[in-house]
VEXTI-701633 format. One line per 2 residues: number of its first residue (from 1); their letters; for each residue x, y, z of N, C-alpha, C. Coordinates in steps of 0.001 Angstrom, whole numbers, plus 500000, padded with zeros to 6 digits. Last residue first. Example, Ala and Ser with C-alpha at 12.3 -4.5 7.8 and 13.67 -1.06 7.14 Angstrom:
VEXTI-701633
2	sa	512850:497750:507080:513670:498940:507140:512900:500030:507870 | 513190:494310:507800:512300:495500:507800:513200:496700:507800
END
This chain:
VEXTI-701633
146	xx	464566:506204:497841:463865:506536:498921:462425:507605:498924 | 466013:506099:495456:465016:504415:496067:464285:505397:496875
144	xx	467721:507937:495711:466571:507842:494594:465677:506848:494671 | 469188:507402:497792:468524:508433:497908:467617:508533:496641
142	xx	470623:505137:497328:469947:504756:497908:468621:506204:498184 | 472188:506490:494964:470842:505366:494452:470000:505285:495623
140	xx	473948:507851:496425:473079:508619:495720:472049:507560:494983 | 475649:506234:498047:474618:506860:498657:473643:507527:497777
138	xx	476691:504773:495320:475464:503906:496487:474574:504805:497668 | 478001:506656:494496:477174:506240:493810:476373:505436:494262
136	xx	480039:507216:496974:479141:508024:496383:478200:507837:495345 | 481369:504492:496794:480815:505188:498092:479578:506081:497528
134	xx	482425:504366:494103:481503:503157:494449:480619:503774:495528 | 484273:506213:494425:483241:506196:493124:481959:505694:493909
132	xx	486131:505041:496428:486077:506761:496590:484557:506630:495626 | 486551:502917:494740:486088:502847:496262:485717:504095:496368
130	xx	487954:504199:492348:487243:503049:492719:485989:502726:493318 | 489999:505327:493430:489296:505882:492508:487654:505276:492641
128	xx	492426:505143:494998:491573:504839:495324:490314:504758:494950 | 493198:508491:493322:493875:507386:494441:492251:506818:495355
126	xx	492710:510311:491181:492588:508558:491206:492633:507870:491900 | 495380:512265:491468:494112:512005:491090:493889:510345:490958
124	xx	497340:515219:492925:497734:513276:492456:496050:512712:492372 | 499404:517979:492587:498009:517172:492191:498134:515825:491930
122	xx	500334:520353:493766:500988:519252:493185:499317:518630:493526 | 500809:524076:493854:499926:522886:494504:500407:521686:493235
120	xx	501535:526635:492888:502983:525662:493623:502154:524160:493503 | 498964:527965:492466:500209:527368:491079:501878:526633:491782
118	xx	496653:526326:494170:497195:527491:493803:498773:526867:492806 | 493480:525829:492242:494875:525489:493097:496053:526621:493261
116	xx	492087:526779:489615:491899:526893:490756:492771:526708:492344 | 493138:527433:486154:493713:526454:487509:492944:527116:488740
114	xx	490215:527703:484367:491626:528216:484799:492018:527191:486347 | 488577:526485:483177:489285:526488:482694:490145:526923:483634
112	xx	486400:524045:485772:486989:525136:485520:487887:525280:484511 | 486224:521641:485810:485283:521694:485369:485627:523622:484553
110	xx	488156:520768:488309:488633:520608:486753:487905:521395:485797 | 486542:520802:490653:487001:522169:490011:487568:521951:488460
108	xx	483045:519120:489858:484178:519254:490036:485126:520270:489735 | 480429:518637:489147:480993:519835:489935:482050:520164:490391
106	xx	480311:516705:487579:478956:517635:487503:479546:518853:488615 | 482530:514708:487492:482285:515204:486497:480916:516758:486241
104	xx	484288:514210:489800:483074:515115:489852:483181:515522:488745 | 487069:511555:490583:486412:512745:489558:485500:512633:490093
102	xx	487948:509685:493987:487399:510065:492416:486679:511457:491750 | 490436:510720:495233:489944:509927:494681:489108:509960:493262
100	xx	493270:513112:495571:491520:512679:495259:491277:511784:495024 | 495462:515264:497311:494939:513848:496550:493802:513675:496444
98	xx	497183:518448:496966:495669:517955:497044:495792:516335:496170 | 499931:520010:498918:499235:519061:497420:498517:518516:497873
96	xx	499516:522579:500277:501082:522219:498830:500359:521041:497765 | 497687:525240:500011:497966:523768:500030:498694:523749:499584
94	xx	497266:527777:500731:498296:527654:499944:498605:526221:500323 | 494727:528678:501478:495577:528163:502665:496929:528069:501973
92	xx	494161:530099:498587:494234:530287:499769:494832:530551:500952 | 493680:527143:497415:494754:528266:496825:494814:528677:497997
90	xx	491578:525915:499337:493251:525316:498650:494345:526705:498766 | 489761:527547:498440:490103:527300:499760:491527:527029:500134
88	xx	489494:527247:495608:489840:528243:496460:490033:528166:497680 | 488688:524089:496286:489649:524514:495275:490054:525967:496029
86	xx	486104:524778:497130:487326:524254:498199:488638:524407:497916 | 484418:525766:495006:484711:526355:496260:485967:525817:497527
84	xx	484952:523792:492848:485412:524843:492814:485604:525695:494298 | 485540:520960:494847:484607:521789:493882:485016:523225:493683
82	xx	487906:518283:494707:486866:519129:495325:486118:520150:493964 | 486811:514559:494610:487456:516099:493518:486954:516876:493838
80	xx	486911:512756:496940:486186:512940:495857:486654:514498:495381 | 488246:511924:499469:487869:511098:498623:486708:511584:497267
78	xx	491526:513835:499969:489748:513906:499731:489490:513591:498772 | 493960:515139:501928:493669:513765:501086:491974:514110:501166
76	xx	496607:517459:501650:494608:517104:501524:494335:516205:500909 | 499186:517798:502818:498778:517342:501902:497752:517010:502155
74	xx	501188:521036:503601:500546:520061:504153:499828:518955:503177 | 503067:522939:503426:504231:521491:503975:502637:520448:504162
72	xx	501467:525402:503357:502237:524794:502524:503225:523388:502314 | 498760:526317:504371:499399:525300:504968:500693:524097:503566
70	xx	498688:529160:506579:499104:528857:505025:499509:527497:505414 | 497419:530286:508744:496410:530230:507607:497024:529310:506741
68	xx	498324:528818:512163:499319:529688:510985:497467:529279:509783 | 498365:526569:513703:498383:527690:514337:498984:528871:513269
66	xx	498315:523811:513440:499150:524662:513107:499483:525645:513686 | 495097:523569:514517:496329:522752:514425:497531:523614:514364
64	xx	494433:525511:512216:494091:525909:513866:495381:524699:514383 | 494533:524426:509827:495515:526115:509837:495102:525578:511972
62	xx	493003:522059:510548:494513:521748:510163:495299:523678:510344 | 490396:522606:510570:491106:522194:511627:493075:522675:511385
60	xx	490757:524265:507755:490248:525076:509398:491002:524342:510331 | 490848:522319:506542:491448:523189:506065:491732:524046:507622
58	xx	488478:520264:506978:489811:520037:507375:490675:520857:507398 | 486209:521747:505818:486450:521462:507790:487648:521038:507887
56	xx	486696:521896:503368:486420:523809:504364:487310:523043:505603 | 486639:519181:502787:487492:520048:502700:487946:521387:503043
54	xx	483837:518800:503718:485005:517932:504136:485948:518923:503930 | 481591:521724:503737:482134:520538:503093:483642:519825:503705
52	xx	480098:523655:504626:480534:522824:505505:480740:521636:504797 | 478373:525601:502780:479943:525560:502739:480264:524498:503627
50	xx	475838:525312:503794:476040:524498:502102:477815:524938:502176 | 474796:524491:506709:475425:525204:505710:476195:524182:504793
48	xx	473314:523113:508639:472924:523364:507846:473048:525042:507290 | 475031:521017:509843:475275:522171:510551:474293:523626:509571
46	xx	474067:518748:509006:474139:519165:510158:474242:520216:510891 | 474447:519309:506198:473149:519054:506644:473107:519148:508464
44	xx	477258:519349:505786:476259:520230:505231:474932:520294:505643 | 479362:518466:506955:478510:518297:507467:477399:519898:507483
42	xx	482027:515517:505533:480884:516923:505468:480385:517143:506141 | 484664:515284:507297:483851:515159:506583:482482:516288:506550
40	xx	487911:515216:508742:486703:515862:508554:485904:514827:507556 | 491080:515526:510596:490092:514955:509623:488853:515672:509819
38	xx	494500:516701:510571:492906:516926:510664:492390:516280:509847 | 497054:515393:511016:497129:516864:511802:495338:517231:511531
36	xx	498683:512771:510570:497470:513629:510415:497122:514440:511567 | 502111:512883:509154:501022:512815:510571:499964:513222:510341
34	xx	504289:513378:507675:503722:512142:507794:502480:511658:509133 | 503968:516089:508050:505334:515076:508486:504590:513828:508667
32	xx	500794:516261:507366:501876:516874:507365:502955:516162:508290 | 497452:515828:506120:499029:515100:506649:499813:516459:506350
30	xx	493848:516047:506642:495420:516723:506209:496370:516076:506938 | 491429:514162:504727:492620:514219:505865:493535:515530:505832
28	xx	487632:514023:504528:488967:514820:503945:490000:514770:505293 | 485215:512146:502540:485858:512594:503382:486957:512901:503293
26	xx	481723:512551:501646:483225:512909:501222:483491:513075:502142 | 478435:511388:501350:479082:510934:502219:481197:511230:501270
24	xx	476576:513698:502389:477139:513290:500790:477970:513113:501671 | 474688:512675:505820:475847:513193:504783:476340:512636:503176
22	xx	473742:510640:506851:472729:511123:505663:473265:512577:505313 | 475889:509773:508631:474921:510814:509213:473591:511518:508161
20	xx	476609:507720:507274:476134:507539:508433:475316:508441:508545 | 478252:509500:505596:477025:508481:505154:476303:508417:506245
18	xx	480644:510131:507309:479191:511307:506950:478316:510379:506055 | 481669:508002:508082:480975:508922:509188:480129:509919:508650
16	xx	482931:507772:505513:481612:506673:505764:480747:507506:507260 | 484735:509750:504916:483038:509398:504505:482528:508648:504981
14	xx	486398:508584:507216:486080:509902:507436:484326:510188:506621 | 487398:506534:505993:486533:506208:506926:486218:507715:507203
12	xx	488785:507848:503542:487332:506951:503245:486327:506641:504357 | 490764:508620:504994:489627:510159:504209:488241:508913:504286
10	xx	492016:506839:505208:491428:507102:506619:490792:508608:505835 | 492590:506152:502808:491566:505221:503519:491130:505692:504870
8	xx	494113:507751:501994:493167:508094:501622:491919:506998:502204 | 496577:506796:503308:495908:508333:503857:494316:508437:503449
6	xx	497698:504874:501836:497168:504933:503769:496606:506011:503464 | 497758:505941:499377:496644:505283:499747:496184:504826:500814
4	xx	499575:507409:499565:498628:507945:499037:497608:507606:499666 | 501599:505524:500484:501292:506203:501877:500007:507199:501218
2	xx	500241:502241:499132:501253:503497:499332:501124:504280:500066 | 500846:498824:500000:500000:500000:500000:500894:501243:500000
END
């Protein structure tokens, strides 16, 4: 296993805590020196705001962690392609590098022409692709059954 993919399995158990909660079940780590310094997941419905996405909440924990806004030495593992709004978030904090699992073909920042990240940020896509897919396409059937 790679350390991409340690990381991104503890983003995965991070979604499954927001499935649980009848959260879009995305979840988000930050590492830095090989340590997780913040997890999160969504909690758009809980806290009922449409910004309380995995990636806002880790960003926050992780600068407070720190104790500093810029988190350039840090890496955002999140099991699904953020969205334009987290993307800025990214730039921002001045993430050094964002991992994802799987593409958001309907809202994803790619979706954007211009780079959203900020222009140091290192990008690794796919990790876990799969599983990261599979999660979010079973909570969204079970919500069309319902």
């Amino acid at each position: 296993m790679t350390e991409d993919e340690k990381y991104m399995r503890e983003a995965l158990r991070e979604a499954l805590l927001a499935a649980g909660k009848d959260e879009v079940p995305v979840g988000a780590v930050v590492v830095h020196g090989s340590r997780i310094i913040a997890r999160a997941h969504n909690l758009t419905e809980a806290l009922n705001d449409a910004t309380a996405h995995a990636e806002m909440q880790a960003i926050t924990a992780a600068a407070n962690f720190i104790g500093a806004k810029y988190l350039p030495d840090c890496t955002l593992y999140v099991t699904v392609e953020p969205c334009p709004m987290c993307a800025g978030a990214c730039f921002w904090a001045q993430v050094g590098r964002v991992v994802y699992g799987a593409a958001d073909p309907k809202r994803g920042y790619s979706l954007i022409p211009q780079n959203l990240l900020h222009p140091k940020a290192k990008v690794a896509r796919g990790v876990l692709a799969d599983e990261c897919g599979a999660l979010m396409s079973s909570f969204f059937r079970k919500k069309r059954i319902s």
